[in-house]
N, C-alpha and C positions, 0 to 999 in steps of 0.2 A: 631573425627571419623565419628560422623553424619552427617558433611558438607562433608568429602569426599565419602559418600557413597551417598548424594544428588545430587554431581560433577559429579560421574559415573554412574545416571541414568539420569541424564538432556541432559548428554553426548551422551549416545548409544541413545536415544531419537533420538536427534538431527540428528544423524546420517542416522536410519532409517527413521523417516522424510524425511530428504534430498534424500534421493535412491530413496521413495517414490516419491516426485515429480518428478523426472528423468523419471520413470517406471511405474509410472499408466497411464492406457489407456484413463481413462477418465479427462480430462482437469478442472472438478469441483472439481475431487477430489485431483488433483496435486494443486489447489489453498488451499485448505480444509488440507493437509499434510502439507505447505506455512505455514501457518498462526499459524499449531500446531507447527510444526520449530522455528517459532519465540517467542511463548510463552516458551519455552524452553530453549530457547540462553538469555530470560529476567533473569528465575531464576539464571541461571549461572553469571548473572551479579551480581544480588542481593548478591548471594554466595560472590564475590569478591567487597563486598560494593557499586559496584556505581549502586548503586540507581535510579540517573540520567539517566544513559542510558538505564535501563530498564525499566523504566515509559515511555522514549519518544519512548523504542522500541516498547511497548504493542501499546501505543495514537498515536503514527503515521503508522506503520506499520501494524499492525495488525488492528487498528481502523477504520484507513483510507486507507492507499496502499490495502492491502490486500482484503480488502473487495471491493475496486474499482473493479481490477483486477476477484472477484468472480463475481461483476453486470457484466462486459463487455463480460464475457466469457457465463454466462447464457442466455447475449441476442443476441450472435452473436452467427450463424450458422458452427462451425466448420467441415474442413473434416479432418477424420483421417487419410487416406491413405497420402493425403497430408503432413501432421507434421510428419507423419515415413521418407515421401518422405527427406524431409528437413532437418530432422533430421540425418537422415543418409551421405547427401550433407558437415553437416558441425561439423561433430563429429570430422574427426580428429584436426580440429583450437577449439573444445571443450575440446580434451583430454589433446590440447597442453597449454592451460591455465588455466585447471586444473593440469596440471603440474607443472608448475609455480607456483600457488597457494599454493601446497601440498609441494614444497620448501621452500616458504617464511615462512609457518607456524614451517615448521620442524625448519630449522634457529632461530627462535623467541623462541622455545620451549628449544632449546638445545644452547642457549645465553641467559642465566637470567642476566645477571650485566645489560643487555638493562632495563631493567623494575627499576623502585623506588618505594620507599614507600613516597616519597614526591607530593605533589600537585603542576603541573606545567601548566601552562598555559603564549601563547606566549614569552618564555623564562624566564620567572619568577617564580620564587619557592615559596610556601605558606606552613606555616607549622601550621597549626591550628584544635582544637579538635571538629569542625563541622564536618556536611556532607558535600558529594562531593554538596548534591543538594543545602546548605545554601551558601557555598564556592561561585560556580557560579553564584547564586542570587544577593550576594554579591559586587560582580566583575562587573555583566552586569550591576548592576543601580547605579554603583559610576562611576569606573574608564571606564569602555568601554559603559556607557549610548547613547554616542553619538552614536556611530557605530550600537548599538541597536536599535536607535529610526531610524537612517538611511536604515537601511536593512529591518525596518517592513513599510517606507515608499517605498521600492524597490518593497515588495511585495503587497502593496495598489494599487501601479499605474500599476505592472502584472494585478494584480487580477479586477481594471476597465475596463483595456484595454481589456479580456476576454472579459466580460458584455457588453460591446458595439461591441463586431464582432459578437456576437450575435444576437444582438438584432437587429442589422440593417436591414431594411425589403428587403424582397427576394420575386417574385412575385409566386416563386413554393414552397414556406413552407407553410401551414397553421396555423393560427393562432388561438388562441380563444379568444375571442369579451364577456368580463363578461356582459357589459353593455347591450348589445344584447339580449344573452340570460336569464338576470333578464327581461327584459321587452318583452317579449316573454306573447303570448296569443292564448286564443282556433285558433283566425284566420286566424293568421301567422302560426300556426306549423300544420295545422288537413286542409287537402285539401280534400272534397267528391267526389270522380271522379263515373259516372255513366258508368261499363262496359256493351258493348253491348256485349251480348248470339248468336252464330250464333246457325243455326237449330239444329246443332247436338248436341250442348251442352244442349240448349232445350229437348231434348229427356234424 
């Protein structure tokens, strides 16, 4: 009874949440509803065991998405009239794939044989009294180690190649010089300039 009375508040949450971000005016706060959205779809996970996907929903999402999307929005200049503008340009291809949406859920809802209580991964069933999170640990450092150690070297040679389009020098970015300004002194930074007074300032 407890868990389903946890289901149908994490639920109508969610819910409002979600309207929320649609309908608030200010763009901080549709990230701020975001991020409570998502801590909400966490517990609902927890509610149906897996564990796993609510840890990485909280540590990626909410940790890191979430909060990107709240720096980039606080430091960019938004117009509002604008976002109604656009907004309104492209509600109907919105309404129509929330449409879509609101089908496939309905479908999944009212088709239970789709769903197991077995643990399946890439067509293989596992039937065992861990967690989903032991399960997967499991899995990724015996039988799919390779494919793991491959895809976190996919994301090393992404994440260099950032780092270097960066850093590559541009002669209209400015830069800061540590070495400069540690050796920095009264003579280099403190210029005496002698202004001259005309008459009238004299007076």
């Amino acid at each position: 009874m407890f868990p389903a009375i946890l289901f149908y508040i994490f639920s109508v949450t969610i819910i409002i949440s979600a309207l929320m971000v649609i309908f608030s005016r200010d763009p901080i706060n549709s990230v701020l509803f975001l991020i409570f959205s998502f801590v909400n779809a966490a517990g609902i996970f927890l509610l149906a065991g897996a564990e796993f996907l609510a840890l990485i929903l909280v540590i990626v999402y909410v940790g890191a998405v979430a909060v990107l999307f709240l720096f980039v929005i606080m430091m960019l200049d938004f117009n509002i009239e604008n976002i109604k503008k656009e907004t309104r340009k492209y509600l109907p291809l919105g309404l129509f794939i929330g449409a879509i949406l609101f089908l496939e859920i309905t479908l999944m809802i009212y088709t239970p044989e789709i769903f197991s209580n077995e643990f399946k991964i890439i067509g293989k069933s596992y039937t065992s009294n861990q967690s989903n999170t032991e399960i997967l640990g499991n899995l990724i450092y015996t039988d799919y180690f390779l494919q793991f150690q491959l895809a976190g070297f996919i994301l090393l040679v992404a994440m260099i190649g950032a780092i270097v389009l960066t850093l590559r020098h541009r002669d209209y970015v400015r830069r800061q010089n540590i070495s400069n300004q540690i050796n920095r002194d009264s003579k280099s930074s403190i210029e005496l300039v002698n202004i001259k007074l005309n008459d009238r300032d004299k007076k």
